[in-house]
PyMOL Python script that loads the backbone (N, CA, C, O; Angstrom):
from pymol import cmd

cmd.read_pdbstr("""\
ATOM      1  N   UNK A   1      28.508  65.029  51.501  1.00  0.00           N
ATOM      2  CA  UNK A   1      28.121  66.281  52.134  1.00  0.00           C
ATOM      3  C   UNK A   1      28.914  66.430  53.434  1.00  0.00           C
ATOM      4  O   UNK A   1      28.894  65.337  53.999  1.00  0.00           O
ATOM      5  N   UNK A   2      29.650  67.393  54.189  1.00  0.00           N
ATOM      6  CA  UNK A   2      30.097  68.047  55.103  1.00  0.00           C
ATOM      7  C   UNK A   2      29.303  68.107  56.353  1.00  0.00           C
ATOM      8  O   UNK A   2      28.591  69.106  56.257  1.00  0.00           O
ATOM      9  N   UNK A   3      29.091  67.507  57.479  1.00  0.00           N
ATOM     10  CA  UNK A   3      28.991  67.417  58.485  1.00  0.00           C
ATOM     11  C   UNK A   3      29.071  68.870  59.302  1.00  0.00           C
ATOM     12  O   UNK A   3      28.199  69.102  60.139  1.00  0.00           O
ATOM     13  N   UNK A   4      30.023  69.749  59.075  1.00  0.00           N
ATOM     14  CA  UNK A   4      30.471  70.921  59.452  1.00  0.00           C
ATOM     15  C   UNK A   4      29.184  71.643  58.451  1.00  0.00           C
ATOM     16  O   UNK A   4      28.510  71.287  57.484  1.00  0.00           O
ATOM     17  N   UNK A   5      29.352  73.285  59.628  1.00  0.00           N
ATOM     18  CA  UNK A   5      28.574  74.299  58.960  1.00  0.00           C
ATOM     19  C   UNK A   5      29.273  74.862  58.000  1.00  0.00           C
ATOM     20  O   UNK A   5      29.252  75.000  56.777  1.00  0.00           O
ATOM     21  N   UNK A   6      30.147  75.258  59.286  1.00  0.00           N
ATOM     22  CA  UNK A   6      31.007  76.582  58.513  1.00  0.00           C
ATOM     23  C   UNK A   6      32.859  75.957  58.804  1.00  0.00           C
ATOM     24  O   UNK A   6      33.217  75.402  59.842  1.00  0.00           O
ATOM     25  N   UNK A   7      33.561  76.178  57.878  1.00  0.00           N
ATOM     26  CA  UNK A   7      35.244  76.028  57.536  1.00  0.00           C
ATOM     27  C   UNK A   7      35.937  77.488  57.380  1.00  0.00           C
ATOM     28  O   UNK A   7      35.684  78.464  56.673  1.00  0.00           O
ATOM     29  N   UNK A   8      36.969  77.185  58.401  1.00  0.00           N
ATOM     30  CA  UNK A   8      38.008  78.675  57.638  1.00  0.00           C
ATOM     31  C   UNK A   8      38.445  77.999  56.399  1.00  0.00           C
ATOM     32  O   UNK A   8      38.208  76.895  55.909  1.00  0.00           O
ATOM     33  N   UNK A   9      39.268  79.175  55.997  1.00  0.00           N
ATOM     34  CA  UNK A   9      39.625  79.216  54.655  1.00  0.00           C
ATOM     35  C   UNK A   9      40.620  77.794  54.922  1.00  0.00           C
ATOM     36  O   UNK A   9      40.480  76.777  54.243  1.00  0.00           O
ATOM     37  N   UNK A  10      41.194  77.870  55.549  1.00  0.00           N
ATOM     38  CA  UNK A  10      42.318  76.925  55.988  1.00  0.00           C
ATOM     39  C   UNK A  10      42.022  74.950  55.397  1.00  0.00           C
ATOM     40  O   UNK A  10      42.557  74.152  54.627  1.00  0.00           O
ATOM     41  N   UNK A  11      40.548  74.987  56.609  1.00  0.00           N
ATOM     42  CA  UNK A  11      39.895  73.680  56.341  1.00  0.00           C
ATOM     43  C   UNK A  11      39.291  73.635  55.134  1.00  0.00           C
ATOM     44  O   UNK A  11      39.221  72.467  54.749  1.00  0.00           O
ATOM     45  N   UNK A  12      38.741  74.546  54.236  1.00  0.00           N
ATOM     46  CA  UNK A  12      38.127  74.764  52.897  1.00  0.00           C
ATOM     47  C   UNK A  12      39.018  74.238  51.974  1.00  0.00           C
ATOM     48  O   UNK A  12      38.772  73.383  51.123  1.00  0.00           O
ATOM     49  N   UNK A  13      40.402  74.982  52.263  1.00  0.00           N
ATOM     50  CA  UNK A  13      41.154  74.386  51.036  1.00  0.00           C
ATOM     51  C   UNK A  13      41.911  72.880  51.081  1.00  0.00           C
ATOM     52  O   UNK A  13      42.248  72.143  50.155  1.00  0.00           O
ATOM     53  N   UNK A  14      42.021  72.749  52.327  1.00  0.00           N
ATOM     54  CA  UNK A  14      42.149  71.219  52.482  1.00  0.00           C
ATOM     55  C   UNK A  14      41.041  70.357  52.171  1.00  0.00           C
ATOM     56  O   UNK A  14      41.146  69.387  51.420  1.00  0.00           O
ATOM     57  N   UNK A  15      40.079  70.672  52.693  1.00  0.00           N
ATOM     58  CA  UNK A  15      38.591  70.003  52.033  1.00  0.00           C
ATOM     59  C   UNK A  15      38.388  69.777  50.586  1.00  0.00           C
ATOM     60  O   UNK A  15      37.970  68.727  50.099  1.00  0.00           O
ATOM     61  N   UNK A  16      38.843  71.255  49.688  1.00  0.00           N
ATOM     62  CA  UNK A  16      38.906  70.940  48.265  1.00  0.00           C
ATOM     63  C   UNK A  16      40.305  70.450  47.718  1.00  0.00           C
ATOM     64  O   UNK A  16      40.491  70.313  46.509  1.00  0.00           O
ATOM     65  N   UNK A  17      41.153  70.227  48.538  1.00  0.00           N
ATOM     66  CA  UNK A  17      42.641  69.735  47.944  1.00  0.00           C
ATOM     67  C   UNK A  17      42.885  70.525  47.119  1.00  0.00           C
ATOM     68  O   UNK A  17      42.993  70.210  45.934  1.00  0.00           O
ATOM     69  N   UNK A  18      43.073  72.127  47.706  1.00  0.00           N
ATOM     70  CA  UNK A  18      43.617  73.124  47.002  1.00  0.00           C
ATOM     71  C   UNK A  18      44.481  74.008  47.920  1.00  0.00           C
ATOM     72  O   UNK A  18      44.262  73.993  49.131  1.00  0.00           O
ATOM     73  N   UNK A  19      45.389  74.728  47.431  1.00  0.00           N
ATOM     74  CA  UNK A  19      46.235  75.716  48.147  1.00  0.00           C
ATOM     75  C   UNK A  19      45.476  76.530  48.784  1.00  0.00           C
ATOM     76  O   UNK A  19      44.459  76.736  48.122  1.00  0.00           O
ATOM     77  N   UNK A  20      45.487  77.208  49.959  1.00  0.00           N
ATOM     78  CA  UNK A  20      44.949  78.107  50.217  1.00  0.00           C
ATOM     79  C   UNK A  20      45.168  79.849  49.184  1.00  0.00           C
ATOM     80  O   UNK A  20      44.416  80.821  49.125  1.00  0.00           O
ATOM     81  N   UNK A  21      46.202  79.646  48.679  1.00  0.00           N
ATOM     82  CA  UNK A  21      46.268  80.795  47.378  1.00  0.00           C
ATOM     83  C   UNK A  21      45.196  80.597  46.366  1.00  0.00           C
ATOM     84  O   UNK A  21      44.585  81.632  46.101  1.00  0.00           O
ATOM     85  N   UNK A  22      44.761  79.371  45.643  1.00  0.00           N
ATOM     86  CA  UNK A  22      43.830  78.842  45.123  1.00  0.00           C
ATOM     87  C   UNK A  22      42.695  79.273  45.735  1.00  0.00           C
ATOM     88  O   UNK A  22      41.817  79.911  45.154  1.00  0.00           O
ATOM     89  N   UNK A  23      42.666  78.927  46.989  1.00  0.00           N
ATOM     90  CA  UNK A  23      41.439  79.303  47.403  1.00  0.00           C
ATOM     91  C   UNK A  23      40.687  81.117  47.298  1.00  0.00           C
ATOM     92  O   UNK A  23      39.648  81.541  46.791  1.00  0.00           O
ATOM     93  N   UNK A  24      41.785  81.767  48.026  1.00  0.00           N
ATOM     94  CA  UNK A  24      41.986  83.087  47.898  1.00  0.00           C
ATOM     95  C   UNK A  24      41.234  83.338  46.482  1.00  0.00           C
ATOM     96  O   UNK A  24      40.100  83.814  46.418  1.00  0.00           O
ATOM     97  N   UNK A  25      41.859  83.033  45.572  1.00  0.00           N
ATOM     98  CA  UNK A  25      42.186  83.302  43.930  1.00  0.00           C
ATOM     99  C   UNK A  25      40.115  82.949  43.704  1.00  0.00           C
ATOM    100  O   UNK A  25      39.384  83.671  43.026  1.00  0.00           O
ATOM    101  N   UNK A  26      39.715  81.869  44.376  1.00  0.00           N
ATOM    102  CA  UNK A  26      38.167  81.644  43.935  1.00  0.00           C
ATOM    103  C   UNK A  26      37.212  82.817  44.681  1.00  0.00           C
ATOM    104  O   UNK A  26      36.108  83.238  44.335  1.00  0.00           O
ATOM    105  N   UNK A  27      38.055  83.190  45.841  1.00  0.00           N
ATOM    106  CA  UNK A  27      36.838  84.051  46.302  1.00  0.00           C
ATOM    107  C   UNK A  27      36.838  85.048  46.011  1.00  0.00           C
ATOM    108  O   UNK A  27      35.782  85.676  45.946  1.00  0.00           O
ATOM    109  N   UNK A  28      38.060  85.613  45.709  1.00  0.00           N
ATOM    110  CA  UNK A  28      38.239  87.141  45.192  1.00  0.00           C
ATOM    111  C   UNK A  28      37.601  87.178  43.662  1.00  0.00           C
ATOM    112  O   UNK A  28      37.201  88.246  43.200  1.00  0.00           O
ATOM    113  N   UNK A  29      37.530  85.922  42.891  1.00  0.00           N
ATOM    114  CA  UNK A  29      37.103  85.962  41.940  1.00  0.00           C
ATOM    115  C   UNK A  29      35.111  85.686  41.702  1.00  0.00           C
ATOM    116  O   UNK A  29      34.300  85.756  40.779  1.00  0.00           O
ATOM    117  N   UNK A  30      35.109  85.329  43.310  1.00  0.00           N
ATOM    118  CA  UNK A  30      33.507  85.589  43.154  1.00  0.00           C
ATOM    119  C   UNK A  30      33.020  84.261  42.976  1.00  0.00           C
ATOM    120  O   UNK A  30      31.851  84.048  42.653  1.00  0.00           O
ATOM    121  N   UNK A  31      33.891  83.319  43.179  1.00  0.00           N
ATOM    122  CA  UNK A  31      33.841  81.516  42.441  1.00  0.00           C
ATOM    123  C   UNK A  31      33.145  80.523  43.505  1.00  0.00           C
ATOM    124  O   UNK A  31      32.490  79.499  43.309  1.00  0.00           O
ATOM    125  N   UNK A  32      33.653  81.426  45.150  1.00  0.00           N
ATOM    126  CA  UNK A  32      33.662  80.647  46.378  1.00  0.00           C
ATOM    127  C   UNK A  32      32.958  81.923  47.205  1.00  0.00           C
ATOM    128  O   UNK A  32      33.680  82.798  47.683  1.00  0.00           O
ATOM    129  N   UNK A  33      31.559  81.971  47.339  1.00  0.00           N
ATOM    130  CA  UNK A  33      30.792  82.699  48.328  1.00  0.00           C
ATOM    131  C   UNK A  33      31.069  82.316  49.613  1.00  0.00           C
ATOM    132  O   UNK A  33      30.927  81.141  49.950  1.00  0.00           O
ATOM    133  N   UNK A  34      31.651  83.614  50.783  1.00  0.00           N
ATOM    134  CA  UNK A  34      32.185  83.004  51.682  1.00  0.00           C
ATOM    135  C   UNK A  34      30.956  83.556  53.200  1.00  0.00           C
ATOM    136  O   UNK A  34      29.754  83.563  52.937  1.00  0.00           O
ATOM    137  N   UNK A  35      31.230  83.803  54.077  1.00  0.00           N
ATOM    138  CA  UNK A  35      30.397  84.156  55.003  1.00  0.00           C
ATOM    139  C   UNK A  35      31.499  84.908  56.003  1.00  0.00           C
ATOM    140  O   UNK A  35      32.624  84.409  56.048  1.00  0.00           O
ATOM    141  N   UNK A  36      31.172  86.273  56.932  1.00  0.00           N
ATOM    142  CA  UNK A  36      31.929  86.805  57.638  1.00  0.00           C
ATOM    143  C   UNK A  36      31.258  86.656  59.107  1.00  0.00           C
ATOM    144  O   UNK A  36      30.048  86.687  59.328  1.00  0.00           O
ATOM    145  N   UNK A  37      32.180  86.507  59.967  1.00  0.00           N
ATOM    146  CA  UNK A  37      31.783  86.464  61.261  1.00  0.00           C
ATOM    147  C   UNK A  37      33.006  87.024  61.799  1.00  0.00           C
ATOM    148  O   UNK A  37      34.064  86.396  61.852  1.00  0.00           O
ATOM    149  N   UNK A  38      32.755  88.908  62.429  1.00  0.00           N
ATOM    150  CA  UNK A  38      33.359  89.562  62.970  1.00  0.00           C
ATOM    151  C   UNK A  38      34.575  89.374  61.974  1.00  0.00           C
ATOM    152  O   UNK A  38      34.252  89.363  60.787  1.00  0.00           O
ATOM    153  N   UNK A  39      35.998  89.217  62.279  1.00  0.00           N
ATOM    154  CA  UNK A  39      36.620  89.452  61.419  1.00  0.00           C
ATOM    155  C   UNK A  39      37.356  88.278  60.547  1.00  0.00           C
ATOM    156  O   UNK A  39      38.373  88.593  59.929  1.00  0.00           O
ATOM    157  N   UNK A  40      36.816  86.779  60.473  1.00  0.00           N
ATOM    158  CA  UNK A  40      37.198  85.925  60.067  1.00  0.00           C
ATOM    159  C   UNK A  40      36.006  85.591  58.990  1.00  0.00           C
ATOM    160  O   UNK A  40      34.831  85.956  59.024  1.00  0.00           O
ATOM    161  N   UNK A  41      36.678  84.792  58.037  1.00  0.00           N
ATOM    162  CA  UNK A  41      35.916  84.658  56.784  1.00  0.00           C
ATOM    163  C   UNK A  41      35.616  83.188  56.195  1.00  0.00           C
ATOM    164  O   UNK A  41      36.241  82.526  55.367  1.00  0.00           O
ATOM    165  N   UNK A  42      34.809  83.002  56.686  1.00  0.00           N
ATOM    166  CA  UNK A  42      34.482  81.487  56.482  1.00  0.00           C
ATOM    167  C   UNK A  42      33.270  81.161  55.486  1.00  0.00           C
ATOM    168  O   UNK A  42      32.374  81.907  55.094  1.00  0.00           O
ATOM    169  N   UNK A  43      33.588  79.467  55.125  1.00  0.00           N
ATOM    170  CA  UNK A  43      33.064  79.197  53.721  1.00  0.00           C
ATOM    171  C   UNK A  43      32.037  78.670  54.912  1.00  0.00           C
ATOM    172  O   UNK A  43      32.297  78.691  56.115  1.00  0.00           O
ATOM    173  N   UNK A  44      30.670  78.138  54.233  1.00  0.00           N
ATOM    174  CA  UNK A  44      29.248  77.130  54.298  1.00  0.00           C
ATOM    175  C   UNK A  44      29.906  75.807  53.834  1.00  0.00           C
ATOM    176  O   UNK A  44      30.669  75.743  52.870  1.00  0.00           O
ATOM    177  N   UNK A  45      29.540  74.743  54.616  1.00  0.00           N
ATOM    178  CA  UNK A  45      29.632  73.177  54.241  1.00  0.00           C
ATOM    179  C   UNK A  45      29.100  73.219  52.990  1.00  0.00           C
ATOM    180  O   UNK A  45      29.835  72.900  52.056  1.00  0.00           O
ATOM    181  N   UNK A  46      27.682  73.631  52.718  1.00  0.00           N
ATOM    182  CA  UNK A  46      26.992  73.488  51.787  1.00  0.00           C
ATOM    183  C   UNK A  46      27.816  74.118  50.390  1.00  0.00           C
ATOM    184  O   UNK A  46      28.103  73.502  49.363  1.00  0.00           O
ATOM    185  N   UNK A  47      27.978  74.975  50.591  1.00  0.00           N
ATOM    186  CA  UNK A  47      28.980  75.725  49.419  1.00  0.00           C
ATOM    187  C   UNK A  47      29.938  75.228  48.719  1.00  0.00           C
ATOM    188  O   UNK A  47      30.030  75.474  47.516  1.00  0.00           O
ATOM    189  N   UNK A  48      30.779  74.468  49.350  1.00  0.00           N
ATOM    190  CA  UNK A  48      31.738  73.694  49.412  1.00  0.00           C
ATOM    191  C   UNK A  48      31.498  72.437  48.555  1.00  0.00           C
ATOM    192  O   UNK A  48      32.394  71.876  47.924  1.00  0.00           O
ATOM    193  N   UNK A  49      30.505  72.133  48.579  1.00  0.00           N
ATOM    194  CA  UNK A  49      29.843  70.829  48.200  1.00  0.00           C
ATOM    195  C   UNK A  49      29.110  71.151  46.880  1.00  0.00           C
ATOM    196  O   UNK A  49      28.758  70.308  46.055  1.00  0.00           O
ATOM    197  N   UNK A  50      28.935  72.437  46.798  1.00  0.00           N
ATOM    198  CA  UNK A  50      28.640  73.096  45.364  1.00  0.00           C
ATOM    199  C   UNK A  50      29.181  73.094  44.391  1.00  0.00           C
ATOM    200  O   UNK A  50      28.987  72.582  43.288  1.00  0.00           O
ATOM    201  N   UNK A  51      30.145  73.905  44.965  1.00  0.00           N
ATOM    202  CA  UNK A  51      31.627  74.123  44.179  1.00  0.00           C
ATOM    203  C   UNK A  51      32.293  72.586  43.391  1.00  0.00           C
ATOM    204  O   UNK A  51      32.343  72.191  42.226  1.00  0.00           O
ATOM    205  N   UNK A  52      32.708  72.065  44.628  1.00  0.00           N
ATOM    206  CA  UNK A  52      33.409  70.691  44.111  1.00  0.00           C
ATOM    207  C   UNK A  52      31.932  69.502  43.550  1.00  0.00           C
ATOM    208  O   UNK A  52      32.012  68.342  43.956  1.00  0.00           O
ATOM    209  N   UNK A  53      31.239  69.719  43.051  1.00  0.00           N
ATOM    210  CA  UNK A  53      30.253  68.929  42.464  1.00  0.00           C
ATOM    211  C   UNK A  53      29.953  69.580  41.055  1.00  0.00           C
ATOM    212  O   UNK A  53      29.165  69.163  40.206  1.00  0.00           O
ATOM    213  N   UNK A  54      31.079  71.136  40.982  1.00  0.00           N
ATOM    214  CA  UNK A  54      30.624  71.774  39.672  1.00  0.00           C
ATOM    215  C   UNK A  54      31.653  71.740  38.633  1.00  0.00           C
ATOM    216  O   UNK A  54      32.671  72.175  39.171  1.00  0.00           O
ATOM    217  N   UNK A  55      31.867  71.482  37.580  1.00  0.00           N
ATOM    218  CA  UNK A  55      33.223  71.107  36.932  1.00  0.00           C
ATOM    219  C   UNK A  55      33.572  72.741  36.341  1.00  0.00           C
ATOM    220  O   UNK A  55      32.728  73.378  35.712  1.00  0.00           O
ATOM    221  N   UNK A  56      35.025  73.314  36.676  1.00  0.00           N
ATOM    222  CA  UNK A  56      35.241  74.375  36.594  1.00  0.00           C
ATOM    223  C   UNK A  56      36.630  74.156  35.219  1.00  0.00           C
ATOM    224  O   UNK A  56      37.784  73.735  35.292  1.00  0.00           O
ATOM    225  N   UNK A  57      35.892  74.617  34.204  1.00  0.00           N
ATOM    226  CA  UNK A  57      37.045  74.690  32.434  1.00  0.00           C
ATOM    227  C   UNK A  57      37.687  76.102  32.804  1.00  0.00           C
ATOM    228  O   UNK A  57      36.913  76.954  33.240  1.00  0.00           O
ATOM    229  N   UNK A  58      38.996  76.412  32.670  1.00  0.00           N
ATOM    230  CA  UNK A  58      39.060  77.917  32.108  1.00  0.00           C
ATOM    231  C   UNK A  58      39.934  77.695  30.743  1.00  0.00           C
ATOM    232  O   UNK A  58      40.922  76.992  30.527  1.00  0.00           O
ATOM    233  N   UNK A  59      39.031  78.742  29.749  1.00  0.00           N
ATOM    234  CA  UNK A  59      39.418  78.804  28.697  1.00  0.00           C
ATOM    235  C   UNK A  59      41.352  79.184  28.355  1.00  0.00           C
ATOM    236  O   UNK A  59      42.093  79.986  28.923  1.00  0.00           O
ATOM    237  N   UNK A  60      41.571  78.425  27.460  1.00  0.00           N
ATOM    238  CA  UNK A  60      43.099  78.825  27.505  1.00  0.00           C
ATOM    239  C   UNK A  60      43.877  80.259  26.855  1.00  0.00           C
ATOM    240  O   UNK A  60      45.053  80.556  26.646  1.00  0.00           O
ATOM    241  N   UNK A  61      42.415  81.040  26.639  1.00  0.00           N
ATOM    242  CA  UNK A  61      43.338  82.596  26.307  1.00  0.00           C
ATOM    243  C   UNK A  61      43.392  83.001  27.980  1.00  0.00           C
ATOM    244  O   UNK A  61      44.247  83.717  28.501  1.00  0.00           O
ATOM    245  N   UNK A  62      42.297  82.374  28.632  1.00  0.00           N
ATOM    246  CA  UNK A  62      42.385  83.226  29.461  1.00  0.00           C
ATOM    247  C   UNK A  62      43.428  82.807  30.357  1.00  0.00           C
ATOM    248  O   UNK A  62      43.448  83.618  31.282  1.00  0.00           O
ATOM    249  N   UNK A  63      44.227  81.997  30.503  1.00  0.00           N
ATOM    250  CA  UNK A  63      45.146  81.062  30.697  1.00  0.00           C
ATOM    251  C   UNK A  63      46.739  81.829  30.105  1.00  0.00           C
ATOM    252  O   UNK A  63      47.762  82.033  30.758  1.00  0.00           O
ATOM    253  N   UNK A  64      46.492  82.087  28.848  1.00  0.00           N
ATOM    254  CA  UNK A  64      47.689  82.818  28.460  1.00  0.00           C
ATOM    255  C   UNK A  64      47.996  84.305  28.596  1.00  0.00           C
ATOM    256  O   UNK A  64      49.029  84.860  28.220  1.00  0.00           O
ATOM    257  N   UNK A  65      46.538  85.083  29.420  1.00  0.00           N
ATOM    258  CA  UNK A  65      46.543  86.111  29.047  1.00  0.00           C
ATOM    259  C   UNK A  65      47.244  86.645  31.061  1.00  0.00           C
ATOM    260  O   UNK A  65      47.674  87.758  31.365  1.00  0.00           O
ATOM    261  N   UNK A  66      47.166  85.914  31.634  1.00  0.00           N
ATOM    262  CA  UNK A  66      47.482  85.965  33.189  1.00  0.00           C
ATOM    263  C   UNK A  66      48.839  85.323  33.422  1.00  0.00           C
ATOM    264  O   UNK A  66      48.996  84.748  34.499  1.00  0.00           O
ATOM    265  N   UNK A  67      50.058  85.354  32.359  1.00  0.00           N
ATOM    266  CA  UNK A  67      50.901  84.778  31.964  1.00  0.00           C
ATOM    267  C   UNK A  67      51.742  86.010  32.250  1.00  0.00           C
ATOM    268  O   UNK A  67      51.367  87.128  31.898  1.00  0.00           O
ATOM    269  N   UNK A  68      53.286  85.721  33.119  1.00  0.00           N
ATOM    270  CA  UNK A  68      53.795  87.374  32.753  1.00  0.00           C
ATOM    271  C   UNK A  68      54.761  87.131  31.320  1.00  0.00           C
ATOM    272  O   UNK A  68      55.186  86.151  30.708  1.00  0.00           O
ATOM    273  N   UNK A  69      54.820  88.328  31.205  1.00  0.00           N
ATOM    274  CA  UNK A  69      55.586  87.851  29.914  1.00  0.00           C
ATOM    275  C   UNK A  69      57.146  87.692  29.707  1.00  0.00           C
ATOM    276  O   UNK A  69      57.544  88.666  30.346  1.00  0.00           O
ATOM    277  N   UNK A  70      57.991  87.226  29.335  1.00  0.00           N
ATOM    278  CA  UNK A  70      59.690  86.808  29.123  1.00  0.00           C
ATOM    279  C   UNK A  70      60.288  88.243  29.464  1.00  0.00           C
ATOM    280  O   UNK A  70      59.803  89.350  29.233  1.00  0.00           O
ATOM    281  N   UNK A  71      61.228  87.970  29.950  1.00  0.00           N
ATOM    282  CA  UNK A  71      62.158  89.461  29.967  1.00  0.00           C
ATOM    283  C   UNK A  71      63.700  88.830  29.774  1.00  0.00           C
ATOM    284  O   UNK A  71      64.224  88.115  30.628  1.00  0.00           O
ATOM    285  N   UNK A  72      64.309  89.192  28.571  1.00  0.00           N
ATOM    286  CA  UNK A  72      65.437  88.129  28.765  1.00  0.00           C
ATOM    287  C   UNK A  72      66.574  89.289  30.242  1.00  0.00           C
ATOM    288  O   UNK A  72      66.630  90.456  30.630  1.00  0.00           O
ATOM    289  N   UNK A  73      67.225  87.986  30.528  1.00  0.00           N
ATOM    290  CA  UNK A  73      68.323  88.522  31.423  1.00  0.00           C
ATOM    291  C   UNK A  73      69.246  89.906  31.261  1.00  0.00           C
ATOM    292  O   UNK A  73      69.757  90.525  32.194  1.00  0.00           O
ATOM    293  N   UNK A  74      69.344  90.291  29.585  1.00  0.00           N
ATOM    294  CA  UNK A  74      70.647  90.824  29.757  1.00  0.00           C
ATOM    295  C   UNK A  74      70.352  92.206  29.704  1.00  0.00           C
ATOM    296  O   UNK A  74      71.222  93.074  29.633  1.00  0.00           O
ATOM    297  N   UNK A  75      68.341  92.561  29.760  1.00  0.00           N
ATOM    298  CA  UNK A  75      67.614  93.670  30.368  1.00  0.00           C
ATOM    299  C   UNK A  75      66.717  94.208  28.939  1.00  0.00           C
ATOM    300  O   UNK A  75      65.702  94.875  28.739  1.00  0.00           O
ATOM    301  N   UNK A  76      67.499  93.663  28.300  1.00  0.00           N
ATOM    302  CA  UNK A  76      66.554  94.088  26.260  1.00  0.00           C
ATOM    303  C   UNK A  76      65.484  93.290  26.791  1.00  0.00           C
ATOM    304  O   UNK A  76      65.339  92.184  27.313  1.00  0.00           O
ATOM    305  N   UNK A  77      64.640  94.499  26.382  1.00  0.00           N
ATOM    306  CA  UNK A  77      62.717  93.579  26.171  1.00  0.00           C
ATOM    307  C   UNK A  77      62.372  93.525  24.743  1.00  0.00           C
ATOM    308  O   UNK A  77      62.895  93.999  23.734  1.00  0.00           O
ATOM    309  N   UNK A  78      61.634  93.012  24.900  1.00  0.00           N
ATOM    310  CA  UNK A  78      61.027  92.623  23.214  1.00  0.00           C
ATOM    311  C   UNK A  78      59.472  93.289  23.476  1.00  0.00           C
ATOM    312  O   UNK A  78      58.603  92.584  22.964  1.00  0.00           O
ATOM    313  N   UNK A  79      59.034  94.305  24.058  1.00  0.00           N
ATOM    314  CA  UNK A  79      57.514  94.705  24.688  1.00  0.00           C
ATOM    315  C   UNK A  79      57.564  95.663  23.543  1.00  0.00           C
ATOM    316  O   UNK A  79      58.643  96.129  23.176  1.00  0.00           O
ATOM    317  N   UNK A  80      56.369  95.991  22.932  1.00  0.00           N
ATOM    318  CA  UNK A  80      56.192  97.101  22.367  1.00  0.00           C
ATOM    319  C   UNK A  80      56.411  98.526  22.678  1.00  0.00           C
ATOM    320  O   UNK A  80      56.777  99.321  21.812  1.00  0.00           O
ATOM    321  N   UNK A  81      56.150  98.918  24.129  1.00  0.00           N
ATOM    322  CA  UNK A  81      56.269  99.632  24.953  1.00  0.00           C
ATOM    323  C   UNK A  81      57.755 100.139  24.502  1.00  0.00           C
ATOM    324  O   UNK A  81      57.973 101.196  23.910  1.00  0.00           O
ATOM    325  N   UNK A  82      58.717  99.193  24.893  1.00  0.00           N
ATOM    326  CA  UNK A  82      60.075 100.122  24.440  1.00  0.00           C
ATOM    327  C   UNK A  82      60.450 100.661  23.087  1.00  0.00           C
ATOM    328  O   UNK A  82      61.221 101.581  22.817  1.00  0.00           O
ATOM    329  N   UNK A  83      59.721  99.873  22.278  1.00  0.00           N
ATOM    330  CA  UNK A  83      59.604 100.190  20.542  1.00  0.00           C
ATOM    331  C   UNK A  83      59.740 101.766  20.532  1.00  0.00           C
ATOM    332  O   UNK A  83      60.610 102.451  19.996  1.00  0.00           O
ATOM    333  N   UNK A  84      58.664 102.142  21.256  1.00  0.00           N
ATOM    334  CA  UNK A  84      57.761 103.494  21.171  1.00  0.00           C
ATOM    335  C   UNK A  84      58.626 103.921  21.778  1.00  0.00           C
ATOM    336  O   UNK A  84      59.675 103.716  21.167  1.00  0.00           O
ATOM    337  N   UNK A  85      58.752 104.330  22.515  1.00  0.00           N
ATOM    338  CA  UNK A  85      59.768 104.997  23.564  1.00  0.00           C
ATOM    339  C   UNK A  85      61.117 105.697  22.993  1.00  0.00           C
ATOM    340  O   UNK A  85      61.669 106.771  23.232  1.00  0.00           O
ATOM    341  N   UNK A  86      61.452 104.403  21.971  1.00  0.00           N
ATOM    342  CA  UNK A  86      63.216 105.028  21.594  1.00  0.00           C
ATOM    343  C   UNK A  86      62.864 105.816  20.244  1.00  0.00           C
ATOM    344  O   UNK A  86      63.656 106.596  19.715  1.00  0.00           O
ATOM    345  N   UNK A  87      61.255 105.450  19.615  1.00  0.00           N
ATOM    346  CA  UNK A  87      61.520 106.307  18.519  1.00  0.00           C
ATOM    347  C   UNK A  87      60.762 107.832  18.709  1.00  0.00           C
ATOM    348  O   UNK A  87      60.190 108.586  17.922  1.00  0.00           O
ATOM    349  N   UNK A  88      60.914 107.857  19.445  1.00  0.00           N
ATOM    350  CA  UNK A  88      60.404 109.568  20.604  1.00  0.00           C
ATOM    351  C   UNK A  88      61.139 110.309  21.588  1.00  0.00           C
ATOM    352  O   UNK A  88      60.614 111.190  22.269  1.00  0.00           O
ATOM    353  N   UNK A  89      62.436 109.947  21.684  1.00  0.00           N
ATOM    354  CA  UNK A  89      63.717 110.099  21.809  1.00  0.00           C
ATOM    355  C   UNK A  89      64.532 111.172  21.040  1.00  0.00           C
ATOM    356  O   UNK A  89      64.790 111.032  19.845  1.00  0.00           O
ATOM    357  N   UNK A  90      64.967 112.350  21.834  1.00  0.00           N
ATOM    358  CA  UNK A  90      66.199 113.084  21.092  1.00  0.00           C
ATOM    359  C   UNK A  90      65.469 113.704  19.905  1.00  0.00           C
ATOM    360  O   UNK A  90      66.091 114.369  19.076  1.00  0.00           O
TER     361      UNK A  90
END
""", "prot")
cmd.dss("prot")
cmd.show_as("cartoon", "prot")
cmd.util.cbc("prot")
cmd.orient("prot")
């Protein structure tokens, strides 16, 4: 348990041995309840201790689906999107 009340985002993600982008990525996602004081945004000790005591799976569509997709170099896409496009053309 955390000694501390409250952590910026800063000490949070060092605390969980995560990037602070990581971190970002949990709260925007609703993962990491944070607390505001005036205009800085800080996590609870307690929270913290939640989180990393909770084992977090993400499924692997959802894994492939946050994936960008190939674009080869020489500017041809393979997207469906252009499929459509050229046969609506002229």
């Amino acid at each position: 348990m955390h000694s501390k009340l409250l952590f910026s985002k800063k000490e949070a993600a060092q605390a969980l041995s995560v990037s602070l982008r990581f971190l970002d990525g949990l709260i925007g996602r609703k993962e990491l309840r944070t607390r505001r004081l005036g205009r800085r945004v800080l996590i609870e000790g307690r929270e913290l201790d939640r989180f990393a005591r909770t084992d977090h799976v993400f499924p692997k569509e959802q894994m492939d689906t946050e994936r960008v997709p190939f674009i080869p170099m020489n500017g041809a896409s393979e997207l469906p999107q252009d499929e459509e496009r050229e046969g609506t053309e002229g």
